[in-house]
Structures are given as C-alpha cells and as structure tokens.
C-alpha positions, -999 to +999 in steps of 0.1 A: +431+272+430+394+267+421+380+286+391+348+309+401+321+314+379+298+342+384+261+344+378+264+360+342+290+339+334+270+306+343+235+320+324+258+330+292+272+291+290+241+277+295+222+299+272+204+281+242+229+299+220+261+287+237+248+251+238+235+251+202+265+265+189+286+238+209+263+210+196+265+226+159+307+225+165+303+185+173+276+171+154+274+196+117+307+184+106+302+141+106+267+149+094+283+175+063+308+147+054+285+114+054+260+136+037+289+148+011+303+110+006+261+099+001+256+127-018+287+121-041+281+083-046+246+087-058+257+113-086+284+094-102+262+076-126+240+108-141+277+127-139+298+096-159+271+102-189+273+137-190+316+139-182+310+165-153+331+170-123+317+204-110+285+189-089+310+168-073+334+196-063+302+220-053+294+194-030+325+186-013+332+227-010+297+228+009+306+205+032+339+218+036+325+252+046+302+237+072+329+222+084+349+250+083+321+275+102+320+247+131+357+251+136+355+285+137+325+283+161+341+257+183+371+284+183+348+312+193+333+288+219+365+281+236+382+317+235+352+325+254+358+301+285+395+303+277+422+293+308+435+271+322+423+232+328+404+229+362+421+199+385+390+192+399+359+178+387+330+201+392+295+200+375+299+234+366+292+250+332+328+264+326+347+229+322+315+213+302+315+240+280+354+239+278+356+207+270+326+206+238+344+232+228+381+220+225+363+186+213+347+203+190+378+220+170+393+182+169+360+166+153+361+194+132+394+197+120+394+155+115+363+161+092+380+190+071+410+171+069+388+141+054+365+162+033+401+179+018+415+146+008+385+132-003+383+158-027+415+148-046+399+117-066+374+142-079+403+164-097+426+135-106+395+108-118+368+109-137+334+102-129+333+067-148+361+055-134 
C-alpha cells in the first residue's frame, strides 16, 4: 500500500531544520573524531613534558558528546517519519528523510564506538610513550 504524505507533513521534512538536523546526524560525528584524533596527535609532545593525560581525555569526551547529540538527533529524526519501509521508490520527502535518518544513527554509533576505544590508550599509556 503506498504511504501518503500530506502537505504539513512534506513542509515539516523539508524544513531547514529537519534537513540541518539530518546533515548534522551524518556529517558532525566523522568531522568530531578526525578533529579529536588531529587534535590529540598534535598535543602529545607539550603533554609528554608536562605528564598530563586530562587534555587528552577532555578532548575525546567532546567529541564523544557530539557524537553522542547526533545519535540522539538522528533518533529524533527517524521517530518522527517512523513506519514501515516503502516498496516503491518515490522522490518523496518521507523515504529521503527516513533513510538520512537511520543512516545517520549507524555513522553515528560507528564514530562513538571508535571515539570510546580510542580513548583506552589515553588511560592505559602515557603521553611519551
């Protein structure tokens, strides 16, 4: 049976909002963990001379709450066009903004997974080593 979308519903998923916040759930959380691994790299040399691990965990937690606020808006994104998967292809907002949505609580949760085990070094080593 095909899925009708009304007007409201169509404005609401293509509102600047809802295709922000879908972009944010897809593109914040590869940007939070390359900028977390850069941002760790270039501080291991002031952080060796001084014996300080808490920049490097500060950093990682940042980018694992960016992380964690895309999943949650990826989550919000797709309990909003929740049901089931259309069998048809249609060019309608509904099964775009269902799809970002459900791809964006994958890239998401990936990137937390990552940013979570590469914060282990940080508590087992120290910076010089």
């Amino acid at each position: 049976m095909a899925e009708r979308t009304t007007v409201g519903d169509e404005e609401r998923l293509t509102s600047r909002g809802a295709v922000a916040a879908q972009w944010f759930s897809l593109l914040a959380p590869p940007v939070a963990f390359l900028a977390q691994l850069e941002a760790n790299f270039a501080m291991v040399r002031p952080l060796c001379a001084r014996d300080d691990r808490l920049p490097l965990h500060l950093v990682t937690l940042g980018a694992i709450l960016v992380c964690a606020a895309a999943l949650l808006v990826a989550w919000r994104a797709w309990r909003s066009v929740a049901g089931p998967w259309p069998d048809y292809v249609t060019p309608a907002p509904s099964p775009r903004s269902r799809f970002m949505a459900a791809l964006g609580m994958l890239t998401s949760g990936l990137f937390l997974v990552l940013l979570v085990a590469q914060a282990i070094p940080a508590f087992v080593l120290s910076p010089c080593q």
